[in-house]
Structures are given as structure tokens and as C-alpha cells.
N, C-alpha and C positions, 0 to 999 in steps of 0.2 A: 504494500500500500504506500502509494507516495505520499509526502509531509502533507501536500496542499490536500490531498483526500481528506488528510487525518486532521486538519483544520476544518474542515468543510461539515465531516460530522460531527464533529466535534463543537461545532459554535450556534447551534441552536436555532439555525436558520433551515426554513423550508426551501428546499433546490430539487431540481433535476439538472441534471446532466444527462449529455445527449451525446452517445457516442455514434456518428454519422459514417456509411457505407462510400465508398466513389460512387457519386451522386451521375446517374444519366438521365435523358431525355424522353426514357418511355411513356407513353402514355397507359397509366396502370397503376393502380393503387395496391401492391403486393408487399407485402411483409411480414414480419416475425418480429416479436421483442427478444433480447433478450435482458437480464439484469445484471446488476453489479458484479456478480460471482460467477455467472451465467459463460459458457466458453460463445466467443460471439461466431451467429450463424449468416455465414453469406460474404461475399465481397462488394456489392452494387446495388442498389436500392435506386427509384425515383425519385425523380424532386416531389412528384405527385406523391407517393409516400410519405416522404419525412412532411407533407406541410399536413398532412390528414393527423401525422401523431401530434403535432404541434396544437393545431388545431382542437383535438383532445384533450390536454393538456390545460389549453385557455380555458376551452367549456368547462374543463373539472380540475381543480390543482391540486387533489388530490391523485391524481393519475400520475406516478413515477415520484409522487413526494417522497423523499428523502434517498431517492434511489438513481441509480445510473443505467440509461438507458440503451439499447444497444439495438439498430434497426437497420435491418437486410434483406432483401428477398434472400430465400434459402434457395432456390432453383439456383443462384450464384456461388454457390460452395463449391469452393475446388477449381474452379474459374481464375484465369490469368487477370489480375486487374490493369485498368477496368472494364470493367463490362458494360460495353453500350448498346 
């Protein structure tokens, strides 16, 4: 766990973090989460994905509070990046 992790949980504030796939141009709303601890699945995701989890996110802050998020299409595993 890096320092800045270990301040981050540690200082009583609600966060997500967002750990983002090489972002392409699909038109497709395809993904997987994964979490903190979670081994991350996939190499390439949409932009149209990552704005739908975001979007989530706004509507509800409790979705990925206090946790690190991790979003991919899983069809991308194993895949040379990136995948467009």
C-alpha cells in the first residue's frame, strides 16, 4: 500500500478513486468493477463506460465510497494495449 493510500484512508474523508483502463472510442457501455484488493480485469474500456460509472457515482456517493475502483471490459484481458 502506498503512503498516499494510507493517508487517504486514513483521514476520514469520503473518496473514490478510479483506476481507468486505455480509454477507446467504442460505442458500448461494457464493463466490470473491480475493487481495491480486487486483481484488475481487462486492459481497454470506453469512454462511454467510464462516464456511465461516473455518472453513478454522482447519482449515488455512496457507490465506490471509500473504495478504489477498477473498470474494464473483461473481453480485453490478455489483449496487447491498447485496445481500440
Amino acid at each position: 500500500m502506498t503512503n498516499g493510500r494510507k493517508l487517504l484512508e486514513k483521514s476520514g474523508l469520503d473518496y473514490t478513486t478510479l483506476r481507468l483502463p486505455w480509454l477507446n472510442d467504442r460505442d458500448e457501455v461494457k464493463y466490470v468493477i473491480t475493487h481495491k484488493n480486487d486483481q484488475y480485469n481487462g486492459v481497454s474500456g470506453s469512454r462511454q463506460s467510464i462516464a456511465d460509472v461516473v455518472l453513478k457515482i454522482v447519482a449515488d456517493p455512496t457507490v465506490g465510497s471509500k473504495d478504489s475502483l477498477g473498470i474494464a471490459d473483461p473481453a480485453t484481458q490478455g489483449e496487447d494495449r491498447p485496445v481500440y
